[in-house]
C-alpha positions as semicolon CSV with decimal commas, in nm:
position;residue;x (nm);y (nm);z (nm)
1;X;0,572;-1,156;1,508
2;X;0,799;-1,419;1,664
3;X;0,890;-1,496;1,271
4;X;1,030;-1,169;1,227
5;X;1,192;-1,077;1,589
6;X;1,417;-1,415;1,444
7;X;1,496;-1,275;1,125
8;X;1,529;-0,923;1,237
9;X;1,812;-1,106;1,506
10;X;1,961;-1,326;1,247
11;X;2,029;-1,030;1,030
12;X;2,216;-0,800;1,294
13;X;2,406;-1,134;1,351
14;X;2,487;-1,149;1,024
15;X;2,573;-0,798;0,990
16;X;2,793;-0,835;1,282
17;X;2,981;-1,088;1,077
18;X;3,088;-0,864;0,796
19;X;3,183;-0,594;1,068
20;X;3,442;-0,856;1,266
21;X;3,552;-1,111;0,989
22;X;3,850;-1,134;0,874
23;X;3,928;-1,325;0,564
24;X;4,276;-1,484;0,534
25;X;4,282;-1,621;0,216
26;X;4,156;-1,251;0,050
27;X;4,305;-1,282;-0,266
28;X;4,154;-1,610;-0,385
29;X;3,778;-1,554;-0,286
30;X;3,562;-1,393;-0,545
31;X;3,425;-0,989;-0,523
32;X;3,188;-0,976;-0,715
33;X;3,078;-0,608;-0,558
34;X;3,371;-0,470;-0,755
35;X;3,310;-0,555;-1,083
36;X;3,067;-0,255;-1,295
37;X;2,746;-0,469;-1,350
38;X;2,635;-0,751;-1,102
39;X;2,313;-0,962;-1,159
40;X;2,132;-1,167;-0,894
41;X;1,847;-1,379;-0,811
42;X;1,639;-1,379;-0,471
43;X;1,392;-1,441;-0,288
44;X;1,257;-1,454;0,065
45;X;0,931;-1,342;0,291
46;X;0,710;-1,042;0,359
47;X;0,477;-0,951;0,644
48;X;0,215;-0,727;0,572
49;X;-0,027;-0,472;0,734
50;X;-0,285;-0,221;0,607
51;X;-0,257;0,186;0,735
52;X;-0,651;0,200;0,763
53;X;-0,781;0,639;0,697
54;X;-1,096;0,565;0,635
55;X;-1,381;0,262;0,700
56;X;-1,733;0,372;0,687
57;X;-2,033;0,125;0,629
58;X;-2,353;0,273;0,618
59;X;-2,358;0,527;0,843
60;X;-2,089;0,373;1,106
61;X;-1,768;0,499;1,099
62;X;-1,502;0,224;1,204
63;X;-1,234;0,451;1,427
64;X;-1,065;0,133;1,539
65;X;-0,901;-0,169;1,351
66;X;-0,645;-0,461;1,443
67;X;-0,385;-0,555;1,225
68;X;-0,279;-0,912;1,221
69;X;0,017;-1,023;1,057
70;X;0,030;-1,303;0,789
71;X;0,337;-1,390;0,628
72;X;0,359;-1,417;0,248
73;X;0,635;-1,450;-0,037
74;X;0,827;-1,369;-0,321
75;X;1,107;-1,403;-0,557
76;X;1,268;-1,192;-0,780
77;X;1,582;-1,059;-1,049
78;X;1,742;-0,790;-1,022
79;X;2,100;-0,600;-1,191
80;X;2,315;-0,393;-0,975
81;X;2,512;-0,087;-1,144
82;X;2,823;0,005;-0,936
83;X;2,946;0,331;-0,930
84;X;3,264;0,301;-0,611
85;X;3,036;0,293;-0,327
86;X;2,755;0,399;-0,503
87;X;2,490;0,170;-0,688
88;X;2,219;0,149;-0,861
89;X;1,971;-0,132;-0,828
90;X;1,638;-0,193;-1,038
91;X;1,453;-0,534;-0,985
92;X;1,174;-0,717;-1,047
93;X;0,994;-0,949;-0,880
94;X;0,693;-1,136;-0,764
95;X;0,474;-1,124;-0,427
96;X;0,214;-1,273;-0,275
97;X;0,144;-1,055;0,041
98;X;-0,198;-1,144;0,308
99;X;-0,287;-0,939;0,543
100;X;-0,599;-0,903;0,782
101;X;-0,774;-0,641;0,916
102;X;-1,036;-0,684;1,234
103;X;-1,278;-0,482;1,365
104;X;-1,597;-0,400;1,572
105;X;-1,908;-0,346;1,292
106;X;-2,098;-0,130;1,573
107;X;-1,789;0,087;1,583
108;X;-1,723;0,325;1,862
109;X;-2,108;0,456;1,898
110;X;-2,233;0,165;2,080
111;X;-1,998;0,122;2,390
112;X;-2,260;-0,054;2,554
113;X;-2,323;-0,341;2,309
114;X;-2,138;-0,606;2,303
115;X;-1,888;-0,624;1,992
116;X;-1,943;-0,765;1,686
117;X;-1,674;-0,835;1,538
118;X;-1,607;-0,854;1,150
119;X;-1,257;-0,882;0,925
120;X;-1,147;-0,848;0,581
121;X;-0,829;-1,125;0,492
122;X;-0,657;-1,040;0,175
123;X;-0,419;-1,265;-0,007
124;X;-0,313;-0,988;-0,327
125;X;-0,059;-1,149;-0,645
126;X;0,189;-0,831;-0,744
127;X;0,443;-0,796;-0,992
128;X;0,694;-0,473;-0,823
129;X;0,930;-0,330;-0,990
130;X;1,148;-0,123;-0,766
131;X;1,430;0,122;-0,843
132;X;1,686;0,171;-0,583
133;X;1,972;0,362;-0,536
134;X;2,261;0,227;-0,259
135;X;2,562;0,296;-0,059
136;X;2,786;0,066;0,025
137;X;2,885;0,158;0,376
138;X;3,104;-0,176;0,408
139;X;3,333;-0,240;0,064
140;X;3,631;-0,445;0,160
141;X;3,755;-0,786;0,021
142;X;3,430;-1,041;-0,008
143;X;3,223;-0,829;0,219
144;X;3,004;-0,566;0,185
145;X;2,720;-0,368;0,353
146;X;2,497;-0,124;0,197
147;X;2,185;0,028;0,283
148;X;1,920;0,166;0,037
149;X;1,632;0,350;-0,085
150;X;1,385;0,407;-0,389
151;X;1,072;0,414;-0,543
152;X;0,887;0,038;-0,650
153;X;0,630;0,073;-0,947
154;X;0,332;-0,247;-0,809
155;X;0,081;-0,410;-1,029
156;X;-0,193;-0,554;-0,834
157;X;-0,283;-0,879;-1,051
158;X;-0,652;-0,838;-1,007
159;X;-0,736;-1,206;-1,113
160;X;-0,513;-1,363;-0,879
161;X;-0,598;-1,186;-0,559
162;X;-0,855;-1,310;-0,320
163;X;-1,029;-1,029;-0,088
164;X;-1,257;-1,195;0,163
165;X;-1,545;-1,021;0,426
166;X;-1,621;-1,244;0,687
167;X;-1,904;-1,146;0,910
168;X;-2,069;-0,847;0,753
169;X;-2,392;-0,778;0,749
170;X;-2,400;-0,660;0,367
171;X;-2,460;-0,985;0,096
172;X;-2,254;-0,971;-0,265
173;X;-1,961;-0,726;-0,129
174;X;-1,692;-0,729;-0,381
175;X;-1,409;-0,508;-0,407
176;X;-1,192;-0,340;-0,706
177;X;-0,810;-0,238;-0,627
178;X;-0,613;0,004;-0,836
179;X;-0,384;-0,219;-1,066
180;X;-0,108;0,025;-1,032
181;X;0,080;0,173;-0,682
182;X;0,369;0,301;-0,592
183;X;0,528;0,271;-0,256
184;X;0,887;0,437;-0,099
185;X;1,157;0,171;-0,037
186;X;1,425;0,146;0,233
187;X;1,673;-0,149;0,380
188;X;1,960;-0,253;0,425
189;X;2,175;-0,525;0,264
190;X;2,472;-0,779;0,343
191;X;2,672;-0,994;0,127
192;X;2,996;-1,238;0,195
193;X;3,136;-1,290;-0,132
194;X;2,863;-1,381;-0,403
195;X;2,597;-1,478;-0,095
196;X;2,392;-1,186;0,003
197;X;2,045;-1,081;0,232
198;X;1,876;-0,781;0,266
199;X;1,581;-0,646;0,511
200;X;1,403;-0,377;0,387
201;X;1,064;-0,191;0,483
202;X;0,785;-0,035;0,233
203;X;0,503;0,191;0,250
204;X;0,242;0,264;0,010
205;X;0,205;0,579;-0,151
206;X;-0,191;0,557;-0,176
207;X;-0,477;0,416;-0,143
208;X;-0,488;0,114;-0,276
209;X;-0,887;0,003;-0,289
210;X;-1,093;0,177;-0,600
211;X;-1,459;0,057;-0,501
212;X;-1,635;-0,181;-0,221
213;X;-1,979;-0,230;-0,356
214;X;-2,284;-0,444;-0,208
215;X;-2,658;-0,581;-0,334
216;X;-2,870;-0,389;-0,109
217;X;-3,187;-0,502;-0,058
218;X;-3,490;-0,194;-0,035
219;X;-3,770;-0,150;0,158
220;X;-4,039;-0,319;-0,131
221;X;-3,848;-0,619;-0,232
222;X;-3,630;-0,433;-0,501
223;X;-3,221;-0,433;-0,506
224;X;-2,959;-0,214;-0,566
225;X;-2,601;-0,152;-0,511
226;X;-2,449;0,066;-0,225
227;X;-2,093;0,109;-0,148
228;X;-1,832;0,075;0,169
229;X;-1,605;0,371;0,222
230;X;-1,231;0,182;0,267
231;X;-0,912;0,352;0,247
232;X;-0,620;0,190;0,340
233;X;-0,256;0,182;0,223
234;X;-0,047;-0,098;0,236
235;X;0,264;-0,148;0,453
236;X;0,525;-0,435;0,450
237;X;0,864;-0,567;0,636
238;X;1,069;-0,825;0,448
239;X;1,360;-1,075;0,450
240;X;1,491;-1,191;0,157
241;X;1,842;-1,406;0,049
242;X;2,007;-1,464;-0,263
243;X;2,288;-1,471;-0,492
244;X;2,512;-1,269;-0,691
245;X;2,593;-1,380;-1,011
């Protein structure tokens, strides 16, 4: 959290920046946010979190779970088409976002055993491809402010990502994701001449996790699989800089 109370700071500072500076020599630096088609490369960091409806495992339904933050990555392309103040922005790109989920396995029907805790890390491998449409509240000289907001297509690269469940009771767990999400986009986004940043936010549409399944060992020695009820959707904040080209 302290990572992102600094980059939340440096970007109002920066944003402050376009507001109050004053360029004197105007007419020899670049704009590129008035020429028709602008292309750029990014890239920057992402915290994620999971928005939990549902954990059920057996019969005990998980009310309450703790999100901890982990910090991930990505870099992407994108083209910007500029219409005045208007634009429109499609990228792609490529994340690696972890999260971590933590939670009492006795859930809330045993307040007078002691907790016993259990957590599921995830480190997922995406390939987004978000469409955004912008204003560009600030257009003036090299500077320019904009804020955003769109749909992003994500495909969950299923051998890549690494799902881990430490402390349950249940042997074998494994878990399928849906390959394809979509999530709702907004942010905003600074640039001085051809050097630009943006912070945005992003939610998931749905749920993201297909199947949990477990070997389950019966009564006489034989196995079989059962399942864990998880629905979650994910969440992230993110910080990215880059270049217009």
């Amino acid at each position: 959290m302290n990572i992102l109370r600094k980059l939340i700071l440096f970007g109002w500072m920066a944003i402050a920046c376009t507001a109050f500076g004053k360029d004197r020599n105007a007419d020899k630096v670049e704009r590129p946010n008035t020429k028709k088609v602008n292309f750029g490369i990014k890239a920057g960091f992402n915290s994620s979190m999971f928005m939990v409806s549902e954990l059920k495992i057996k019969d005990v339904t998980i009310d309450e779970v703790q999100n901890n933050y982990k910090i991930g990555y990505f870099g992407a392309l994108f083209m910007r088409i500029n219409m005045k103040k208007h634009f429109i922005q499609p990228e792609v790109s490529y994340n690696v976002s972890k999260g971590e989920i933590v939670f009492d396995k006795l859930g809330s029907q045993h307040p007078a055993v002691e907790s016993d805790y259990a957590s599921v890390q995830s480190v997922l491998h995406s390939i987004d491809f978000p469409v955004l449409y912008g204003y560009n509240v600030v257009k003036k000289g090299p500077y320019g402010m904009s804020i955003f907001a769109g749909p992003k297509l994500r495909y969950l690269w299923g051998k890549r990502n690494e799902i881990t469940f430490t402390n349950f009771d249940q042997k074998g767990i494994h878990e399928k994701l849906y390959p394809l999400n979509v999530s709702a986009v907004i942010g905003v986004g600074v640039n001085i001449s051809r050097i630009f940043f943006d912070f945005r936010y992003e939610q998931g549409i749905r749920n993201i996790s297909k199947s949990i399944v477990y070997d389950n060992i019966n009564s006489d020695g034989s196995t079989g699989v059962s399942h864990i009820i998880f629905r979650r959707r994910d969440s992230a904040l993110s910080f990215s800089f880059g270049f217009i080209l």
